[in-house]
C-alpha positions as CSV (number, residue, x, y, z in Angstrom):
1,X,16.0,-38.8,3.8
2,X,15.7,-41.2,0.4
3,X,18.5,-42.4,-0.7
4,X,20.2,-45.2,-3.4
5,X,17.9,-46.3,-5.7
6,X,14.6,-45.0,-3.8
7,X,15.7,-41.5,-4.9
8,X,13.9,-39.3,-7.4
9,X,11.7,-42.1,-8.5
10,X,9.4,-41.7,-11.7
11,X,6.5,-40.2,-11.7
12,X,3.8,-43.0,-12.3
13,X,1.2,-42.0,-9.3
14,X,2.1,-45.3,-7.8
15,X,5.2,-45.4,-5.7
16,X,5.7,-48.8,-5.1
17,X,5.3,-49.6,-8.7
18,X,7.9,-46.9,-9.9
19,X,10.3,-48.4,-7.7
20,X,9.2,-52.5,-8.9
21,X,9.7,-51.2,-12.6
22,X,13.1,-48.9,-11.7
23,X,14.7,-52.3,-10.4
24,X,13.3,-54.6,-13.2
25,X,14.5,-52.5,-15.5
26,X,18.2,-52.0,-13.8
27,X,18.4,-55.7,-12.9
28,X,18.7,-56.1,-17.1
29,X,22.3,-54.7,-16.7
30,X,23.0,-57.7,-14.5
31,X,22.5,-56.2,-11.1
32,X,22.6,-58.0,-7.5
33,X,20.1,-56.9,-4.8
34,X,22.9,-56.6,-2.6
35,X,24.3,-54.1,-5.3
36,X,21.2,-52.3,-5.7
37,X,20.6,-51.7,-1.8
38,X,23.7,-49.8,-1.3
39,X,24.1,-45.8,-1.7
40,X,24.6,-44.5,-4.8
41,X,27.3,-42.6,-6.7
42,X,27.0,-41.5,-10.0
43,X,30.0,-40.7,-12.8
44,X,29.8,-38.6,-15.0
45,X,31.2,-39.9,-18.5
46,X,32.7,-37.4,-20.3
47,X,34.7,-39.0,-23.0
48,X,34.1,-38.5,-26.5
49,X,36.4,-39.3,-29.8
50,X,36.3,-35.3,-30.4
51,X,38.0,-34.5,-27.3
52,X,41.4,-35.5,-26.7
53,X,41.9,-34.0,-23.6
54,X,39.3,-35.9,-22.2
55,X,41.0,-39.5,-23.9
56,X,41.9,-40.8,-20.3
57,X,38.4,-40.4,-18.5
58,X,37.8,-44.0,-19.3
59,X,40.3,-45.1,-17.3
60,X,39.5,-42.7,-14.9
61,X,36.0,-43.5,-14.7
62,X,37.0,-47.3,-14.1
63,X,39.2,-46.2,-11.6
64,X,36.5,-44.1,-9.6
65,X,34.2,-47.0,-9.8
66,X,36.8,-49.5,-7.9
67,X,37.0,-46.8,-4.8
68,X,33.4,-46.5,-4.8
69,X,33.1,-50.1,-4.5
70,X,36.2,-50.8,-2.5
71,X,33.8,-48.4,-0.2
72,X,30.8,-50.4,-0.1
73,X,28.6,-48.6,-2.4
74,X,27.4,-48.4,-6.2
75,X,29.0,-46.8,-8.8
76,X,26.8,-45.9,-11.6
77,X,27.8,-43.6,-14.9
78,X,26.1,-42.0,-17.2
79,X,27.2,-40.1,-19.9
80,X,27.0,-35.8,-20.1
81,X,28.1,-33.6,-23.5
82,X,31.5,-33.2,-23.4
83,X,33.2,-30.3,-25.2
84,X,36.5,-29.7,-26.3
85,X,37.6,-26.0,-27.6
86,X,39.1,-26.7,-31.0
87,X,36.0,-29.2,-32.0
88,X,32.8,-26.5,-30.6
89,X,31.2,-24.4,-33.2
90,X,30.9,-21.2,-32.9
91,X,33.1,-21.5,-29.4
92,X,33.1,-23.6,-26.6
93,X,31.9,-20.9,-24.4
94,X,28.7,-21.0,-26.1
95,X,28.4,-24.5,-24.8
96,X,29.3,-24.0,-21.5
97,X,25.8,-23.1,-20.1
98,X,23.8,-25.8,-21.8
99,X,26.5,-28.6,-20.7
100,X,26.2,-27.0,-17.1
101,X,21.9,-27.5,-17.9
102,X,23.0,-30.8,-19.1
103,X,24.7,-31.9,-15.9
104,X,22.8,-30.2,-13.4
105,X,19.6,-32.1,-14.5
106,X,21.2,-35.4,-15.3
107,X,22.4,-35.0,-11.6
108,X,18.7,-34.6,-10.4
109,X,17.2,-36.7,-12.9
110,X,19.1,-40.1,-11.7
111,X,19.2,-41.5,-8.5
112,X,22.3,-40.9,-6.5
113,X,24.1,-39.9,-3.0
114,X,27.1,-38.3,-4.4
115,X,28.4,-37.5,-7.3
116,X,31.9,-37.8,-9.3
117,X,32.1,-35.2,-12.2
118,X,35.4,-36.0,-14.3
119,X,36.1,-32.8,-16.9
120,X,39.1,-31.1,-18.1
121,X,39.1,-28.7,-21.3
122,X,38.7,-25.3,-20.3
123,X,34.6,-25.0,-20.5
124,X,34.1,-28.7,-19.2
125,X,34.9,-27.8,-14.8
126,X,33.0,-25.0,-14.6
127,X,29.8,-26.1,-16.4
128,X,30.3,-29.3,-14.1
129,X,30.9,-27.2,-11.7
130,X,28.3,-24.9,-11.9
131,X,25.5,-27.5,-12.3
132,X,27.0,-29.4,-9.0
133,X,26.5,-26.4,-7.4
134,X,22.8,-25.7,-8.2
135,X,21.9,-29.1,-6.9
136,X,24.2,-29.2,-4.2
137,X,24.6,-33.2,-4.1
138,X,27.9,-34.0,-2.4
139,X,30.0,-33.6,-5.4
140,X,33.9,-34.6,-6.2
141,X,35.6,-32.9,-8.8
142,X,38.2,-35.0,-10.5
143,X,40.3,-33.2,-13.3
144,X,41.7,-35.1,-16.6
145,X,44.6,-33.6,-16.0
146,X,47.7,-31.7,-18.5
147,X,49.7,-33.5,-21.2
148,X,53.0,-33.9,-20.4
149,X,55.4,-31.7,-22.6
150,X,56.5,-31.4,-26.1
151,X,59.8,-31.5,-28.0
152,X,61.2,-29.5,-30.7
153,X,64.8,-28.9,-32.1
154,X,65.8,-29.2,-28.2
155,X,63.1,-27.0,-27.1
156,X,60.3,-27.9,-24.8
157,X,57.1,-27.0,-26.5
158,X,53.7,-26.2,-24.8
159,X,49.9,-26.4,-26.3
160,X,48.8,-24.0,-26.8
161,X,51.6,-21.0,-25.8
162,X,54.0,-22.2,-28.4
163,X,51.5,-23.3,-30.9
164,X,50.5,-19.4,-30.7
165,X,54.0,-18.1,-30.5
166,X,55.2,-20.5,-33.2
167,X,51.9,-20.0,-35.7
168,X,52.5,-15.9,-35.3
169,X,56.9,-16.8,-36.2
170,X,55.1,-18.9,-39.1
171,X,52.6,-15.8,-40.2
172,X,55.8,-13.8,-40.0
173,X,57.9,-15.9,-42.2
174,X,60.4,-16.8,-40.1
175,X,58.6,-20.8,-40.0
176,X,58.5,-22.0,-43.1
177,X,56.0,-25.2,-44.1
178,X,58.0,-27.7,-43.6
179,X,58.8,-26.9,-39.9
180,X,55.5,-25.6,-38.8
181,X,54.1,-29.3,-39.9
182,X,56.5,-30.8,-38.3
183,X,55.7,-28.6,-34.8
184,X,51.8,-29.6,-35.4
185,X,53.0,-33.1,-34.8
186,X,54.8,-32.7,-31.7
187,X,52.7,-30.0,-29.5
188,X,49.8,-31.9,-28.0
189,X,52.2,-35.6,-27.3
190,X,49.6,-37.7,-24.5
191,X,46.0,-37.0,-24.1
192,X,44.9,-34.4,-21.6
193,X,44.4,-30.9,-21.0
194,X,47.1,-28.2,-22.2
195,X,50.4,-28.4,-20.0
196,X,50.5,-24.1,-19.9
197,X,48.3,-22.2,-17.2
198,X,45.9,-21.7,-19.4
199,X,42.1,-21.8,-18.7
200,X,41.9,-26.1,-18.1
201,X,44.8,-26.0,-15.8
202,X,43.5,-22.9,-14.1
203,X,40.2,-24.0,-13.3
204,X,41.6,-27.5,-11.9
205,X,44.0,-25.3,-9.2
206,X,40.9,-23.0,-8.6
207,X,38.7,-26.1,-8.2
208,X,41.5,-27.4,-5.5
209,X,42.1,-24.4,-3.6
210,X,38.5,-24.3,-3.2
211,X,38.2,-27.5,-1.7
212,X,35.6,-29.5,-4.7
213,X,38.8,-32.0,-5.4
214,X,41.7,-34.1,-3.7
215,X,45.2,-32.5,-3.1
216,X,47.1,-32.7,-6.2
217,X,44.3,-33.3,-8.2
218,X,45.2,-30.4,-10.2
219,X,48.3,-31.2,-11.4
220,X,49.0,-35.0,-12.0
221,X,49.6,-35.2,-15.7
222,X,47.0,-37.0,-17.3
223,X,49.1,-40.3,-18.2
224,X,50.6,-40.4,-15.2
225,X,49.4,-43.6,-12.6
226,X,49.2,-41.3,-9.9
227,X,46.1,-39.4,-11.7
228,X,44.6,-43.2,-11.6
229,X,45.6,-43.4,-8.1
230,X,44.1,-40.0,-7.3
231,X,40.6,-41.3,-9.2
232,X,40.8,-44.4,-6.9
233,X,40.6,-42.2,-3.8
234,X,38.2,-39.7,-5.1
235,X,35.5,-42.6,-5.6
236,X,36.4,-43.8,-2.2
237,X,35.7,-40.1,-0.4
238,X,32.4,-39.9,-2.5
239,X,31.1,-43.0,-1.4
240,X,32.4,-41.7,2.1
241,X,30.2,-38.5,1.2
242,X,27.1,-40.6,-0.4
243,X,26.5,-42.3,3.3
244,X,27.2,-39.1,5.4
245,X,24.9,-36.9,3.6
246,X,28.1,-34.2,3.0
247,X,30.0,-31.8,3.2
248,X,27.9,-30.7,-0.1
249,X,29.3,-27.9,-2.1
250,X,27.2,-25.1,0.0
251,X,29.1,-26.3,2.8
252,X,32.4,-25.6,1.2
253,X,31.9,-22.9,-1.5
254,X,31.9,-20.2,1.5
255,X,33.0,-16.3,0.7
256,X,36.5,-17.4,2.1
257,X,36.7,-20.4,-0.7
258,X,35.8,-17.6,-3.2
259,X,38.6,-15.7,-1.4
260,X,40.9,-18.3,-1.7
261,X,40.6,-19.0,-5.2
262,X,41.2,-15.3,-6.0
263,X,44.7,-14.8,-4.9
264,X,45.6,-18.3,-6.2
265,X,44.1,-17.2,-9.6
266,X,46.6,-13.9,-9.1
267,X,48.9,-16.2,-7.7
268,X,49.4,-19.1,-11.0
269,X,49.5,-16.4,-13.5
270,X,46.0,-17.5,-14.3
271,X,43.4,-17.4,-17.6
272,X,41.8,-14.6,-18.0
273,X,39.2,-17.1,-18.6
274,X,38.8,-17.9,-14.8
275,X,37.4,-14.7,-13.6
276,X,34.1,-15.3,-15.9
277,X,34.3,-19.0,-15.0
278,X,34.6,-18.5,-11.3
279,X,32.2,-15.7,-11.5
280,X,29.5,-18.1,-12.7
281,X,30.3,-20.4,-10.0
282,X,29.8,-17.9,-7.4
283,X,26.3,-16.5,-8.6
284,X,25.3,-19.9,-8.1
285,X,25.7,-19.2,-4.7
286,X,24.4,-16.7,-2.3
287,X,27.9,-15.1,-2.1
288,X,28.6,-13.7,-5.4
289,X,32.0,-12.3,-6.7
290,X,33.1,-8.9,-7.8
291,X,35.8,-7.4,-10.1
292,X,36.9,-5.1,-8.0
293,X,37.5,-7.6,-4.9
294,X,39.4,-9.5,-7.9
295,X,41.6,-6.5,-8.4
296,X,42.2,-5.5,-4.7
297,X,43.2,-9.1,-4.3
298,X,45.5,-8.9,-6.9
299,X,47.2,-5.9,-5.3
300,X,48.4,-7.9,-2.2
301,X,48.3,-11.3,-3.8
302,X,52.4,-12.1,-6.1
303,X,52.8,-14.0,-9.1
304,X,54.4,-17.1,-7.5
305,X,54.4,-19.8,-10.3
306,X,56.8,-19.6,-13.1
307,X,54.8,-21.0,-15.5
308,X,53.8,-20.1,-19.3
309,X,52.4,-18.1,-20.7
310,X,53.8,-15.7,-17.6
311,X,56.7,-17.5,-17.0
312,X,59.0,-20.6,-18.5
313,X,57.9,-23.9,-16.3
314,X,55.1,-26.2,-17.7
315,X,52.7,-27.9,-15.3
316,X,54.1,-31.1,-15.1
317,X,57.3,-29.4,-13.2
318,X,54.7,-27.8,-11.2
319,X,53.6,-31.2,-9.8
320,X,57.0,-32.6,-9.0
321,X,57.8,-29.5,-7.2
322,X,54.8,-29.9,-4.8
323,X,51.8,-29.1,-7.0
324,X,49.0,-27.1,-5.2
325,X,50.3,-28.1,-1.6
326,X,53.5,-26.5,-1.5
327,X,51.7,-23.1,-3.2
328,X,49.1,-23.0,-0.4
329,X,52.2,-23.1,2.5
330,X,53.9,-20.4,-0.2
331,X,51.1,-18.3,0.1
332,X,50.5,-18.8,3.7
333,X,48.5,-16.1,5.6
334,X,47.5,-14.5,2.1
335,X,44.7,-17.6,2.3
336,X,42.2,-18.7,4.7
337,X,44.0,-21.5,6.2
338,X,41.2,-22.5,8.2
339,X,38.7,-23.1,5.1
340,X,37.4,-26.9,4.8
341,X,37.7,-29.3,1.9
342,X,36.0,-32.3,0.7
343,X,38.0,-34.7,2.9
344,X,37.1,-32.5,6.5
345,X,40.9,-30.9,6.1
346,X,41.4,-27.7,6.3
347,X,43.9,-26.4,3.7
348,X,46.2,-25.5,6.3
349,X,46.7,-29.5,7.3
350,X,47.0,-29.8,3.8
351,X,50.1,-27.4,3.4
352,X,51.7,-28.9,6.7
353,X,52.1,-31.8,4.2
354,X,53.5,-30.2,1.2
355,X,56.6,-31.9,0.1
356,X,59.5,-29.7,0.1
357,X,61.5,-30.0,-3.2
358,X,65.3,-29.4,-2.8
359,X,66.4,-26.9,-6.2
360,X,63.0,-26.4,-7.5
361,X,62.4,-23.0,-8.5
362,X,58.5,-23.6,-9.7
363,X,56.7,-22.2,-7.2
364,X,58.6,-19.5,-5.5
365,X,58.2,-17.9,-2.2
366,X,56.7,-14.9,-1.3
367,X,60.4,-13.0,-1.3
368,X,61.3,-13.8,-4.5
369,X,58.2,-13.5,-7.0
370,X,57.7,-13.7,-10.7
371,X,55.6,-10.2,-10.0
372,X,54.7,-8.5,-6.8
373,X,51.7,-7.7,-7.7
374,X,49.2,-10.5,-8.7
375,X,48.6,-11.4,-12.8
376,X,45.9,-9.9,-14.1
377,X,44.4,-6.3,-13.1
378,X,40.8,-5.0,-13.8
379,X,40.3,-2.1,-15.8
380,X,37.0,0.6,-15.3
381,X,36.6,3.5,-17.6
382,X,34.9,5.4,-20.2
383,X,35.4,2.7,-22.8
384,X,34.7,-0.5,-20.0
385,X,32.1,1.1,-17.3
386,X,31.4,-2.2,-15.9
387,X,35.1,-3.4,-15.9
388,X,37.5,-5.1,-18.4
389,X,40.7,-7.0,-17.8
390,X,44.2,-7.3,-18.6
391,X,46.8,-9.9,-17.8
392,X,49.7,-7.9,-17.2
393,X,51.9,-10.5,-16.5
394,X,51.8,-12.0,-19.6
395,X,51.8,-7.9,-20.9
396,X,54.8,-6.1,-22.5
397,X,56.1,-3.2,-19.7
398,X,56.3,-0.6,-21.7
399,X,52.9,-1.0,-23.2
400,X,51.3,-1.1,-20.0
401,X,51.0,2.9,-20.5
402,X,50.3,3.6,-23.6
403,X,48.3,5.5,-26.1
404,X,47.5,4.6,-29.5
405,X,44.9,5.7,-32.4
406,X,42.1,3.0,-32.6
407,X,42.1,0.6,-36.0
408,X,38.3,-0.5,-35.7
409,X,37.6,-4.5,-36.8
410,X,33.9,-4.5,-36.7
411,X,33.9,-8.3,-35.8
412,X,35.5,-11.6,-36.1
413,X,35.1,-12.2,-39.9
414,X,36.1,-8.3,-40.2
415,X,39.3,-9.0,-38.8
416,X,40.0,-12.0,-40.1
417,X,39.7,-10.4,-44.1
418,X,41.5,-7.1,-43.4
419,X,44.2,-7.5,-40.5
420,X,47.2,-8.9,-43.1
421,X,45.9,-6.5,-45.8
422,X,48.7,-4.9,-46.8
423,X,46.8,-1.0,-47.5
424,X,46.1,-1.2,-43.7
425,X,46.5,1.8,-42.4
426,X,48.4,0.4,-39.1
427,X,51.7,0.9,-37.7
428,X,53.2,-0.8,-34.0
429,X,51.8,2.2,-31.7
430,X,48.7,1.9,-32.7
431,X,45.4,0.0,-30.8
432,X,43.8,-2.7,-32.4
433,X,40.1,-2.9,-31.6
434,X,37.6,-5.9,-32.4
435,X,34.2,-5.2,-31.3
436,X,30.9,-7.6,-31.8
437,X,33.0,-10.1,-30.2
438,X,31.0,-10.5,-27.1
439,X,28.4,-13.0,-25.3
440,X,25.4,-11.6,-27.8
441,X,27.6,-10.1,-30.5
442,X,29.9,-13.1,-31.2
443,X,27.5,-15.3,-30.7
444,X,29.3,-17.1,-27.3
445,X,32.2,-14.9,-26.9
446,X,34.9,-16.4,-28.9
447,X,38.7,-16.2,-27.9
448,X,39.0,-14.0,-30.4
449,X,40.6,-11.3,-28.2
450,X,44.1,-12.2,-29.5
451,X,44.3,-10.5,-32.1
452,X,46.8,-11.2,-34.6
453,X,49.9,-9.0,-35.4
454,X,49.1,-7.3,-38.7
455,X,51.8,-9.8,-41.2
456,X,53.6,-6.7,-42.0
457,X,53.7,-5.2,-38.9
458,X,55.2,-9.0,-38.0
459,X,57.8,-9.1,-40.9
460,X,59.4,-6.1,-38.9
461,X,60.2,-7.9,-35.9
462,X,56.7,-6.2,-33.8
463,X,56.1,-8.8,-31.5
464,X,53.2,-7.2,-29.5
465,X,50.4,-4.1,-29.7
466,X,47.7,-3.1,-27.4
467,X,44.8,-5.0,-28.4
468,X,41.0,-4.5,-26.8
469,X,37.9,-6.2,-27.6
470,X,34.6,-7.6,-26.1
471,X,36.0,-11.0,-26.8
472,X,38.0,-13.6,-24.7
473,X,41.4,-14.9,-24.9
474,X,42.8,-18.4,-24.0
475,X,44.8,-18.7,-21.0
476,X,47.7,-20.2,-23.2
477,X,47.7,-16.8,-25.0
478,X,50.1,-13.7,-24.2
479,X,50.1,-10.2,-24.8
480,X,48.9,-6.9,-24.3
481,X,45.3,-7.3,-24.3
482,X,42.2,-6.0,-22.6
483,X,39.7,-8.3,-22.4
484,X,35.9,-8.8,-21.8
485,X,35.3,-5.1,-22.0
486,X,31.6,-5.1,-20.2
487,X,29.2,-4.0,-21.5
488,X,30.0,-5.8,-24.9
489,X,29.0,-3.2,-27.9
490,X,26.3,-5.5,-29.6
491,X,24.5,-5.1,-26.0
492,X,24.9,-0.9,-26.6
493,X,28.9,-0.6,-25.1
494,X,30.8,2.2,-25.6
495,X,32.9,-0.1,-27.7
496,X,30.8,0.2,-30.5
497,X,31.1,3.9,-30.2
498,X,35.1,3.9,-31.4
499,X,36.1,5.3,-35.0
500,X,39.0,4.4,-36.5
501,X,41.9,7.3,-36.1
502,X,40.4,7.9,-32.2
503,X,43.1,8.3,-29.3
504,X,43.0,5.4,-26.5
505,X,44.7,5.4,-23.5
506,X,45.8,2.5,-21.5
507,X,46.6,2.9,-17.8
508,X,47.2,0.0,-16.1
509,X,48.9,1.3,-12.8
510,X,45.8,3.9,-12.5
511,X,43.2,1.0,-13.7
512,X,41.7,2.8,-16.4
513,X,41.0,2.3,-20.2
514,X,40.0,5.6,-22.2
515,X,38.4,7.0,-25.2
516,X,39.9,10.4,-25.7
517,X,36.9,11.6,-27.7
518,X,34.7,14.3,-26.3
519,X,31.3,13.2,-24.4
520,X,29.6,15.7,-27.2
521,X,30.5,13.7,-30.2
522,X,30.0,10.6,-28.3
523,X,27.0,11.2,-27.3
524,X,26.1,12.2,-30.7
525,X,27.6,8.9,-32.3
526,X,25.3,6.8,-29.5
527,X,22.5,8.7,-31.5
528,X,23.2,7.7,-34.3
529,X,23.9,3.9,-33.6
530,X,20.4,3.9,-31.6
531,X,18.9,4.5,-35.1
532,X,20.7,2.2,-36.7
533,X,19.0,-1.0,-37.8
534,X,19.2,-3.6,-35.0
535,X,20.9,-7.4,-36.0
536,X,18.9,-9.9,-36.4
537,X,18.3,-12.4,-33.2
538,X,18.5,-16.5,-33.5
539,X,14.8,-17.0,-34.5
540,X,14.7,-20.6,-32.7
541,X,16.6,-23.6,-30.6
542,X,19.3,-23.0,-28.1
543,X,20.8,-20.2,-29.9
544,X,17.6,-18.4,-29.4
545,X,17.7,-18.9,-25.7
546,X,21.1,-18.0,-25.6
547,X,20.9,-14.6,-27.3
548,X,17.8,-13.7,-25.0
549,X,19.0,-14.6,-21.5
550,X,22.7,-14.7,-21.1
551,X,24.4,-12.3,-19.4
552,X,27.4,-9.7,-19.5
553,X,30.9,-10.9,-18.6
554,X,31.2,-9.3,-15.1
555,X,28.1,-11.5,-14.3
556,X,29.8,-14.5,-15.6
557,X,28.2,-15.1,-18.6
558,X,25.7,-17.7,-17.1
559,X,22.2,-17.5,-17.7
560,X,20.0,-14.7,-16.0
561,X,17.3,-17.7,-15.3
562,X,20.2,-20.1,-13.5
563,X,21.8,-17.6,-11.2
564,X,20.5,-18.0,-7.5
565,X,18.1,-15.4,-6.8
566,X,19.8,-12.5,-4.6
């Protein structure tokens, strides 16, 4: 097999000159022979002044080089879009597919032997991730890692579950300017990626348990040496990889990785955001995942990490009580012990090593849980036929049952103009419904699907509705809300079918969510929206391709042409 820099030479119709002209050209940058002749590994560079999360990868990239080296081979980095989710217009999940392009033919482009992809914010891992997987290079995944904690009047603040909770006391009244500056200031203290379970630190545990990156990768805050340290050994095992040939990520994204990272998504009170995400991933592969495994998993599979927005930790106390280790011995025969990671360990050598943290009560066994049953649930019905989901641990109880009349926002900018309108006719039992939120409708499926309290409903003390949409919510976020209901109404949903004043029911513990409207008068409203004029599509660019080929939420929102062929 070619390897180093013999590998994927350009196309000239001379071999031996594309090769002479590849090492004249690289020898510019001050290149040995010696260094030249030695396998590669590239880096992917990921830094960029408009993502904050991503301000260590620098450091981390110099770090992966030295291992590489200390290794005996090359390191070599190049540079891939990086995207960060307050600084990506429309959303960042619009991006997601054409930074997973990005990498995935940067990866085949260049010649290397393994790769190091270094990502973080919540779109950035799975588009790495996803691309890694399509060319199947032996690939290690190294997370940016969370921000260490905030501090506020005494209390420990989170980015993004207290921005949210402290933004919605501000829209309330009960914040006034004064403090709610003063809170900007003090939520997001050290680089990295948000210090709550939401989507960046879900992915990184997801991307552990599956085997792509070292133990405790996921959790090492982001200023912390020990994330240098961990960056150090990652470069060493690639260049390890880069001679060997492997494992490559076929050889470890098996249906019992896929497995895996299920329950501990149910496990770490996980984003919502992950099931699309590790959907995405998996249709890269010949394996595939399914709702409905994701719900039966979640059925066996307890909340087990006290962490926001479920719980009260934040994920630096996660790491110093044993980080990812000390879960997989928590969760014991629940996983496949026996699956294989980057290193050749199985996970269950892996937990043997777990530290054991007198007093910490972070990641709790399986007889004491946060919940028994796992943090999310997926929902089928007349309004979702193809699924939607709710993350009932992060739900109110009693609103787990409930039934409300539907107030209709027919899209983002809809709801934006009318929810604090004080003539809305709203009260707390109600249903708030946003539609035209989805993958098409949106475009890129905003995390719009946390819907703000109505400000009058808020200056009475409400604190939480049911809320439904097409859209997405961040991981950070909290609430009852059902999510990602599939299909999304812009692609002809029964979502787009709702009238304001309709009856629907929510029924968590039977998995369903319901319009009470006759199938008479629906069908005769799907009638009338099929002569309705259509929107208008993207006439050209990326947006165009976008609109005409990505796909539904329970398919991961990837593009129909990038999924392996089944």
């Amino acid at each position: 097999m070619t390897k180093g820099l013999r590998k994927g030479l350009t196309s000239y119709g001379d071999e031996g000159f594309s090769l002479f002209l590849r090492k004249a050209f690289i020898k510019a940058m001050g290149y040995s022979d010696d260094a030249l002749s030695r396998p590669i590994v590239g880096i992917t560079n990921t830094y960029s002044d408009y993502n904050p999360c991503h301000g260590n990868v620098p450091q981390l990239v110099e770090a992966v080089k030295r291992g590489v080296m200390l290794a005996g081979a090359m390191p070599m980095a190049f540079p891939t879009i990086s995207i960060h989710e307050s600084f990506s217009h429309p959303t960042s999940m619009f991006l997601r597919n054409l930074m997973a392009m990005d990498t995935e033919e940067m990866i085949r482009a260049q010649p290397m032997d393994a790769v190091v992809v270094i990502g973080g914010c919540d779109k950035t891992l799975p588009a790495q991730i996803m691309g890694a997987v399509s060319v199947d290079l032996p690939t290690v995944v190294v997370p940016v890692g969370p921000m260490v904690v905030g501090h506020h009047r005494g209390e420990v603040l989170g980015a993004c579950t207290d921005c949210r909770r402290l933004w919605s006391a501000h829209r309330a009244g009960e914040i006034d300017e004064a403090e709610i500056a003063a809170v900007n200031g003090r939520l997001a203290p050290s680089v990295g990626t948000c210090m709550v379970m939401g989507t960046a630190s879900t992915m990184a545990c997801i991307t552990e348990i599956m085997g792509l990156s070292l133990p405790m990768s996921a959790t090492v805050p982001a200023p912390h040496a020990e994330r240098i340290r961990i960056a150090e050994e990652s470069g060493r095992v690639a260049a390890q990889m880069a001679v060997s040939g492997g494992p490559r990520p076929s050889e470890i994204l098996t249906p019992s990785a896929f497995r895996n990272a299920a329950v501990v998504l149910q496990a770490i009170g996980g984003s919502t955001n992950g099931v699309i995400h590790l959907t995405a991933i998996a249709n890269r592969t010949p394996h595939g995942f399914s709702m409905a495994h994701l719900d039966q998993v979640g059925r066996d599979a307890p909340v087990l990490i006290d962490l926001k927005p479920s719980g009260s930790h934040y994920m630096e106390h996660f790491h110093h009580a044993g980080g990812m280790p000390k879960l997989i011995a928590q969760l014991g025969d629940l996983l496949d012990l026996h699956a294989k990671t980057i290193t050749g360990e199985t996970l269950a050598e892996i937990a043997a090593r777990a530290e054991d943290v007198p007093g910490q009560d972070v990641i709790r066994p399986r007889s004491n849980p946060i919940k028994r049953e796992g943090s999310m649930a997926v929902l089928t019905g007349n309004l979702a036929p193809r699924g939607a989901i709710i993350k009932s641990a992060a739900a109110s109880p009693h609103l787990l049952q409930h039934t409300g009349r539907a107030v209709v926002f027919e899209s983002v900018e809809d709801m934006t103009a009318r929810v604090d309108d004080p003539d809305l006719d709203v009260t707390a039992d109600d249903v708030l419904v946003l539609r035209n939120a989805g993958p098409k409708g949106a475009p890129g499926m905003p995390e719009a699907g946390y819907l703000p309290i109505p400000k009058k409903l808020g200056r009475q003390g409400v604190k939480d509705m049911v809320r439904i949409s097409d859209a997405r919510m961040s991981g950070t976020a909290f609430g009852s809300i059902v999510l990602h209901i599939t299909p999304e109404s812009a692609d002809g949903g029964p979502l787009a079918l709702v009238r304001n004043g309709d009856l629907i029911q929510l029924d968590v513990a039977g998995r369903r969510i319901d319009l009470l409207v006759e199938e008479e008068e629906l069908a005769r409203r799907r009638d009338e929206l099929e002569r309705a004029p259509r929107r208008e599509a993207p006439a050209r660019g990326y947006a165009r391709l976008f609109e005409e080929t990505v796909l539904q939420a329970d398919e991961g929102c990837d593009f129909s042409f990038l999924r392996l062929p089944k």
